[in-house]
LOGU-977211 format. One record per residue (C-alpha): residue in three letters; residue number from 1; x, z, y. Coordinates in Angstrom, 3 decimals. Layout:
BEGIN
SITE   residuo   num       east         up      north
SITE       ALA   NUM          X          Z          Y
...
REM end
This chain:
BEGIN
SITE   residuo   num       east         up      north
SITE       UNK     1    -10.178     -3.722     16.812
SITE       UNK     2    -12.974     -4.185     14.017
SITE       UNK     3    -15.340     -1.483     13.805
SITE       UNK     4    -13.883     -0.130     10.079
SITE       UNK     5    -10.465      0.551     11.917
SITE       UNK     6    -12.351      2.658     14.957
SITE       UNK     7    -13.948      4.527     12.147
SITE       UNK     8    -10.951      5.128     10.360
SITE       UNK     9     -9.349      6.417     13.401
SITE       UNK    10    -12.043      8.647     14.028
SITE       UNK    11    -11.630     10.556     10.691
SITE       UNK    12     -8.110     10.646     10.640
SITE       UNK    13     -8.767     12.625     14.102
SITE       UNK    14    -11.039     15.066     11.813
SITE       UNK    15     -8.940     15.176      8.849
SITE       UNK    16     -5.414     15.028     10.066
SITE       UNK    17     -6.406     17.456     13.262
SITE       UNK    18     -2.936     19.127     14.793
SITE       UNK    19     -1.392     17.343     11.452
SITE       UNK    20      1.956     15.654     12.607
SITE       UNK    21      1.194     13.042     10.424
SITE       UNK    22     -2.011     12.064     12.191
SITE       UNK    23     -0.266     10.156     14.783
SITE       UNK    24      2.020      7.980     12.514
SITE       UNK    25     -1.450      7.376     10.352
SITE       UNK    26     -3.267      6.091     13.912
SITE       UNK    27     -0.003      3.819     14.846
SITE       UNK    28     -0.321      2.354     11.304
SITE       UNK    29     -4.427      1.867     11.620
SITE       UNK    30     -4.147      0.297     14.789
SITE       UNK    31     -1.308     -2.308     13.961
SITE       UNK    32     -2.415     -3.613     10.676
SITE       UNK    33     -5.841     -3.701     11.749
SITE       UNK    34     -4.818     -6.024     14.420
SITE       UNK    35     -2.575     -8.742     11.979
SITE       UNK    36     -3.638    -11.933     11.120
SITE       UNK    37     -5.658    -11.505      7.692
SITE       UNK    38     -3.378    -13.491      5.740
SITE       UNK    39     -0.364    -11.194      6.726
SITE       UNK    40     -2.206     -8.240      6.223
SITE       UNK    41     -3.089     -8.630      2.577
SITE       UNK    42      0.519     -8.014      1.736
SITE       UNK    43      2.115     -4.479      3.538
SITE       UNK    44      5.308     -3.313      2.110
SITE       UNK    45      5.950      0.131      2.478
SITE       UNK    46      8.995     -0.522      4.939
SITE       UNK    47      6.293     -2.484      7.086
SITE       UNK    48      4.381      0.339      7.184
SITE       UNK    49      7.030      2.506      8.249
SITE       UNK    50      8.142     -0.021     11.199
SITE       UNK    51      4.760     -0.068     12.056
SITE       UNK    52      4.797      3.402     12.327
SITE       UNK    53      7.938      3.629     13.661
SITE       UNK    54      9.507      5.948     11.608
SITE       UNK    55     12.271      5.868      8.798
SITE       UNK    56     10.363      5.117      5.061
SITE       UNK    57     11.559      8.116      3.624
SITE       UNK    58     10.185     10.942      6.209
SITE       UNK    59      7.289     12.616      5.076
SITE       UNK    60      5.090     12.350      7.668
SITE       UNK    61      4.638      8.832      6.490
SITE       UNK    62      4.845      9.638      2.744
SITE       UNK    63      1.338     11.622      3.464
SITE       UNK    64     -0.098      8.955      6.106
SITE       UNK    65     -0.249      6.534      3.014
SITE       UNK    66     -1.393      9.019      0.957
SITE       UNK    67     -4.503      9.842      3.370
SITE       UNK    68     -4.795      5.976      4.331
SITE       UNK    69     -5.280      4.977      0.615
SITE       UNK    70     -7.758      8.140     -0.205
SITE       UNK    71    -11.432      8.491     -0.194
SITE       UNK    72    -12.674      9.311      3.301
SITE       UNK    73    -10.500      7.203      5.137
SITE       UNK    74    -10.060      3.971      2.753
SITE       UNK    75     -8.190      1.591      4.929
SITE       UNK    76     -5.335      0.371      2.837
SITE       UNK    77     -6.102     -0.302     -1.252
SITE       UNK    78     -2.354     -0.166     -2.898
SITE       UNK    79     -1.587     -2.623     -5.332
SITE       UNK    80      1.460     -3.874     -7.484
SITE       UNK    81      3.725     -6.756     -7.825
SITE       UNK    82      5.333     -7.554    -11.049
SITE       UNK    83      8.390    -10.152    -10.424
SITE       UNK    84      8.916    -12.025    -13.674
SITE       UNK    85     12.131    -12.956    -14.870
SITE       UNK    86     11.349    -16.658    -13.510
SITE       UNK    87     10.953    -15.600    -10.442
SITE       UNK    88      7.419    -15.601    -10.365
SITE       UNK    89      4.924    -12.865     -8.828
SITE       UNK    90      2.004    -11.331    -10.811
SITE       UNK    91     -0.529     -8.872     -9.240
SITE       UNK    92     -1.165     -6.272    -10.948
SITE       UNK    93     -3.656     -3.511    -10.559
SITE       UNK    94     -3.410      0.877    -10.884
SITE       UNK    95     -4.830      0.206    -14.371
SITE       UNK    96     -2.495     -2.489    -15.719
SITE       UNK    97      0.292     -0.594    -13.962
SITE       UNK    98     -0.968      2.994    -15.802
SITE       UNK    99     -0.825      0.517    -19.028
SITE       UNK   100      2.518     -0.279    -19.043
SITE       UNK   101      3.501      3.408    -18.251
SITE       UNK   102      1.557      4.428    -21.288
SITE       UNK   103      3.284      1.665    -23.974
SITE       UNK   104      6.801      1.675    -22.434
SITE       UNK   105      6.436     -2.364    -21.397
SITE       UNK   106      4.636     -4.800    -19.471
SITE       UNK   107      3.937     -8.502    -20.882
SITE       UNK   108      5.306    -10.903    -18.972
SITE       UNK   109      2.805    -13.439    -18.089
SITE       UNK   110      4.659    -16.415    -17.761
SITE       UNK   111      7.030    -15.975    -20.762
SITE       UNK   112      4.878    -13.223    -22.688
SITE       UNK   113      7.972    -11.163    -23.504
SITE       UNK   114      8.186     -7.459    -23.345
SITE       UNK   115      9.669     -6.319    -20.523
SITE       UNK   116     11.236     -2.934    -21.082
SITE       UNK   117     12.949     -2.318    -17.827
SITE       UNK   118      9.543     -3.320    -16.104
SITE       UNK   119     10.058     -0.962    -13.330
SITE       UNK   120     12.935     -2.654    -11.737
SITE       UNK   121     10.823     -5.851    -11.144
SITE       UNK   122      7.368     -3.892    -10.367
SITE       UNK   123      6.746     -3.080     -6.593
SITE       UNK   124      4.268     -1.019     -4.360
SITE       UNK   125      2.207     -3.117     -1.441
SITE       UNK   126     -0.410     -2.861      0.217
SITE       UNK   127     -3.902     -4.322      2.095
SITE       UNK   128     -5.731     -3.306      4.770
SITE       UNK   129     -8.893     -3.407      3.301
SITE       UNK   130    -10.992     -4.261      6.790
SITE       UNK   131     -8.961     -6.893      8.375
SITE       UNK   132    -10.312     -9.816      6.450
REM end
């Protein structure tokens, strides 16, 4: 296990103390850390909750992520896919995302066309930051 994961479980042991989420957080630190980099730059949500062996909707998992992405710990950076109406995949970052909250749309990059129902083609993923 690279030496970013063993530190990450070390403060989730601090933070998450007697938390029943601590557990699912370590199951999920310790799995992705060990993928193959180019698998690991791509974590659905339901990956994360098969690798933590839980169903995606139980909250004990809802606030794993939420500690995994934050500040002190830092070991999965969230990002966004757009799907285009072609088909096609776009990355898109908390910023471009926050955009097209604020006008109503996204651009489509392939076409350049509003899209107004954006949020039915835009989903969550994530990367383990340290397993490169």
């Amino acid at each position: 296990m690279a030496a970013q994961a063993a530190k990450s479980l070390e403060v989730l042991d601090r933070i998450l103390a007697g938390n029943p989420a601590r557990e699912i957080a370590k199951r999920i630190v310790e799995q992705a850390s060990s993928l193959p980099p180019e698998q690991a730059k791509y974590l659905s949500y339901s990956q994360l909750a098969n690798m933590a062996e839980v169903e995606p909707g139980d909250g004990r998992l809802i606030q794993s992520v939420a500690v995994l992405t934050a500040g002190q710990v830092d070991f999965l950076n969230p990002f966004y896919v757009f799907e285009a109406t072609d088909g096609e995949e776009y990355r898109l970052n908390s910023r471009e995302l926050a955009e097209a909250k604020q006008l109503g749309y996204i651009i489509d990059p392939h076409s350049g066309d509003r899209v107004l129902d954006y949020r039915h083609h835009i989903y969550p993923y994530f990367e383990c930051k340290f397993n490169k």
